[in-house]
C-alpha positions as CSV (number, residue, x, y, z in Angstrom):
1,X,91.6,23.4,87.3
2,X,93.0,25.6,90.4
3,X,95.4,26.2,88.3
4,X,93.6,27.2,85.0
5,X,91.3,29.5,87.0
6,X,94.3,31.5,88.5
7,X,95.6,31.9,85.4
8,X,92.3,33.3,84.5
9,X,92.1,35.4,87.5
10,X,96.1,36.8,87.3
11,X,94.9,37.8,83.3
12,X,91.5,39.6,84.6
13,X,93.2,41.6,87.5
14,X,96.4,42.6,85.8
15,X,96.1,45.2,83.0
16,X,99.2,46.9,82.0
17,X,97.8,50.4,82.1
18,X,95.9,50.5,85.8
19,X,99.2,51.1,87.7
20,X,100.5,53.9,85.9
21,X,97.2,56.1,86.4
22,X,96.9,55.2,89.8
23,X,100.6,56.8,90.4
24,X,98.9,60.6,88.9
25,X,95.8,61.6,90.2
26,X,96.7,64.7,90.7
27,X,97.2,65.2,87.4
28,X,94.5,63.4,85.3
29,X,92.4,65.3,83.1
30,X,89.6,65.7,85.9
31,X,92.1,68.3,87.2
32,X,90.4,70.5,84.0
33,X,87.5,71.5,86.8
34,X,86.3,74.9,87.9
35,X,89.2,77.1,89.6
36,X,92.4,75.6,87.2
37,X,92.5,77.9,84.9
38,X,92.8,80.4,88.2
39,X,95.3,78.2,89.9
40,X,97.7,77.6,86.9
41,X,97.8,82.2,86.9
42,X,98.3,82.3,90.6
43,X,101.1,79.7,89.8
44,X,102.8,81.1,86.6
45,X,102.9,84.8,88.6
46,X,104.6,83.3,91.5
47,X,107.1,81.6,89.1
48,X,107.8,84.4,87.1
49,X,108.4,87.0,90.1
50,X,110.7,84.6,91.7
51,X,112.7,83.5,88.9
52,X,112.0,85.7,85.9
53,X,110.9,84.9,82.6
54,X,114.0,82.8,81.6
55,X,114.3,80.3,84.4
56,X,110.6,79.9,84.9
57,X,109.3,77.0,83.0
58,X,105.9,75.4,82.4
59,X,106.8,72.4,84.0
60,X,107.6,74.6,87.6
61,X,104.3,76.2,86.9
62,X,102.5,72.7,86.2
63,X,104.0,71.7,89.6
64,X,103.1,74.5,91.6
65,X,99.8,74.6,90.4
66,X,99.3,70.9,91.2
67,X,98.3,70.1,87.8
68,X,100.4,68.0,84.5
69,X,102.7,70.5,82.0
70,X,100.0,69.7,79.3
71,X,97.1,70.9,81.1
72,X,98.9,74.3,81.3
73,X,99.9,73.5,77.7
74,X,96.2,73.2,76.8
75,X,94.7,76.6,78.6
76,X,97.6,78.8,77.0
77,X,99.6,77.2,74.5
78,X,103.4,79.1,75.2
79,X,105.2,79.9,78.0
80,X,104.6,83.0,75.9
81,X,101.1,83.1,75.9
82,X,101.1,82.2,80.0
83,X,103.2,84.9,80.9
84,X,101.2,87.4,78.9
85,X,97.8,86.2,80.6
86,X,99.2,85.8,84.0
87,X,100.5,89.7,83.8
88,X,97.4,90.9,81.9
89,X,94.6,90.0,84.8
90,X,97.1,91.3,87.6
91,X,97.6,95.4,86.4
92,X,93.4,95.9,86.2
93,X,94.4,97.4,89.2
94,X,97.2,99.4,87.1
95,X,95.1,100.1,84.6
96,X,92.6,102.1,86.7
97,X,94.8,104.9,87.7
98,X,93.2,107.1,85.3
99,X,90.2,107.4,87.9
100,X,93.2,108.4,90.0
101,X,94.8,111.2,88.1
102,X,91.3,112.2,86.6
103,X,89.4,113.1,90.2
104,X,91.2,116.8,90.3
105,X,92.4,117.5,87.1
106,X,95.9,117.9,87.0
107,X,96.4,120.1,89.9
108,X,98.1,117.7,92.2
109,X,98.8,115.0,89.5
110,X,102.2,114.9,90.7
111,X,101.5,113.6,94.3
112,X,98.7,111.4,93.5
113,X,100.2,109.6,90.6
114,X,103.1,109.0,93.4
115,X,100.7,107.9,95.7
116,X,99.0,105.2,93.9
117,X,102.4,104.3,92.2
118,X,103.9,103.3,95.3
119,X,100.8,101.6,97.2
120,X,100.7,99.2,94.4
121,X,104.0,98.3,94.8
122,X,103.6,98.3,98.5
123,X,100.8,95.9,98.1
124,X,102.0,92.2,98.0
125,X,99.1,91.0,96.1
126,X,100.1,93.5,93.4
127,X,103.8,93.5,93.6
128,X,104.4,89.9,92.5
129,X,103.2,90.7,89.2
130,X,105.1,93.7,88.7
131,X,108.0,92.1,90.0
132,X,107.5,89.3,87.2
133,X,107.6,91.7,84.6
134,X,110.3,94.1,85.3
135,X,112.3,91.5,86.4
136,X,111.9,89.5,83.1
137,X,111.9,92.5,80.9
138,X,115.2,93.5,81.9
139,X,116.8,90.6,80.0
140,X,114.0,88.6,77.8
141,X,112.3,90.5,75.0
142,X,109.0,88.9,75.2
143,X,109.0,90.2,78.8
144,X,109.6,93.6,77.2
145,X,107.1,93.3,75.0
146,X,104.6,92.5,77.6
147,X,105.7,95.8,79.9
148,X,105.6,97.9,76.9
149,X,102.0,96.8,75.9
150,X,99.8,95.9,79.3
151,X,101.8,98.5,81.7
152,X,103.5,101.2,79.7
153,X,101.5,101.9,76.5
154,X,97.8,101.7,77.8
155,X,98.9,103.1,80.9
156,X,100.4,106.0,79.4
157,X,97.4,106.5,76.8
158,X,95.6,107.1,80.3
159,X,97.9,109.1,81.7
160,X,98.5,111.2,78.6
161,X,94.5,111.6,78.1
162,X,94.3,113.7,81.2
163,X,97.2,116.1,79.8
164,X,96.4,119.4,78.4
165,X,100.3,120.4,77.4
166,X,102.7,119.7,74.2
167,X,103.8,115.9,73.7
168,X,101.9,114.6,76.2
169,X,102.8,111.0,75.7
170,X,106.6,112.3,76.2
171,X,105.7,113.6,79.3
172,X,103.6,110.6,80.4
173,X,106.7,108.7,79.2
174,X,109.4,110.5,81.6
175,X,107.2,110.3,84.3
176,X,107.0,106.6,84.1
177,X,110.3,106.5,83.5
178,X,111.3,107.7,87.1
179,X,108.8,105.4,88.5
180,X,110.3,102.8,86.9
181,X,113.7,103.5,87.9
182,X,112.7,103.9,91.4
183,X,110.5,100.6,91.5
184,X,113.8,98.5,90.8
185,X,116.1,100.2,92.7
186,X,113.2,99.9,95.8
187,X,111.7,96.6,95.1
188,X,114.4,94.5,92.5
189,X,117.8,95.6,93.5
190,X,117.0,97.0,97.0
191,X,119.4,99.6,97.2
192,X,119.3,101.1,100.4
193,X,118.5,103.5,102.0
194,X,116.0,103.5,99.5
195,X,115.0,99.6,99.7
196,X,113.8,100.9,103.8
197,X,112.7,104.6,103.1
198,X,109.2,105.1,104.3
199,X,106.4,105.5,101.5
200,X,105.3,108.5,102.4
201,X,108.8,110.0,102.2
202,X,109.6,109.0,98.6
203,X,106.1,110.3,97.5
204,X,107.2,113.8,99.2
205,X,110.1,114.5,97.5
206,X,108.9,112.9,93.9
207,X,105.5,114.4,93.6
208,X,106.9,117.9,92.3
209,X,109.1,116.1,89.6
210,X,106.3,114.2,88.4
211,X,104.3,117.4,88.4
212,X,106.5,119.3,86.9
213,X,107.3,116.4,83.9
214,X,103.3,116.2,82.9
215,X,102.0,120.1,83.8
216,X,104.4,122.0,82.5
217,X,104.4,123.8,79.7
């Protein structure tokens, strides 16, 4: 009867599945809380800035967030769609430079538009972000895509708003363009002695081209 009742017992206390899901609790579906959604963004930005748009992955992201590759899966479907969100909530700050170049018309557009250019690239909360992007857009067409629609485009619209002079957008355009060019020489490539010029420096001697590009006539 000893016998027959540890057979019993052995039966009761040995399902196949209980080991498996005690091995993940980390990643169970009770990681689908308050704050993941947050945590996966933070995550997929610090992926993409380090290691661009083609060697990030959603299963690096899903580690570094702590959480499984499907929960990232089920908040944004594609690597596409992740790299899109995680860029789109970091440039609000981007996106509000029109309060910047609208404060004084555009006498002065020059300097400030250098200004605010350079601190949010001098800002480490806002860099990563833009690192992620011009990094990946430099060799992956969704990247691209992404630069040209959440930084470039609606950023430009902004820009090209407060401009009272022919092809406005052009002028927006070549502005950004320099900006550009010196954010990954500065920040990607670090070419010195640009890489270690000091801020206020660069915005000296770049404020009259950008004045020049979107005033005049």
């Amino acid at each position: 009867m000893s016998g027959s009742g540890s057979g019993a017992d052995d039966g009761a206390t040995a399902p196949g599945p209980q080991p498996r899901r005690r091995g993940r609790p980390r990643r169970s579906p009770q990681d689908a809380g308050p704050g993941t959604r947050e945590r996966i963004l933070q995550a997929a930005r610090d992926e993409f800035a380090e290691r661009g748009y083609d060697k990030a992955s959603m299963r690096g992201i899903a580690k570094a967030a702590g959480v499984d590759a499907a929960l990232v899966h089920h908040y944004f479907g594609t690597k596409d769609d992740v790299f899109a969100a995680a860029i789109e909530v970091s440039f609000e700050p981007v996106l509000a430079v029109s309060a910047v170049i609208g404060r004084g018309g555009t006498e002065g557009i020059g300097e400030r538009l250098a200004r605010y250019f350079i601190g949010v690239w001098e800002n480490p909360a806002t860099r990563a972000p833009l690192l992620a992007v011009v990094r990946s857009a430099l060799t992956n067409e969704t990247a691209a895509k992404v630069l040209r629609t959440f930084v470039l485009r609606r950023l430009l619209e902004r820009v090209a708003a407060e401009l009272d002079v022919p092809d406005p957008t052009f002028r927006a355009e070549l502005a950004a363009s320099h900006m550009v060019g010196i954010a990954i020489l500065r920040y990607v490539i670090k070419a010195e002695p640009l890489a270690s010029a000091d801020p206020e420096r660069i915005i000296e001697l770049v404020a009259p081209t950008l004045q020049r590009y979107l005033t005049q006539p």
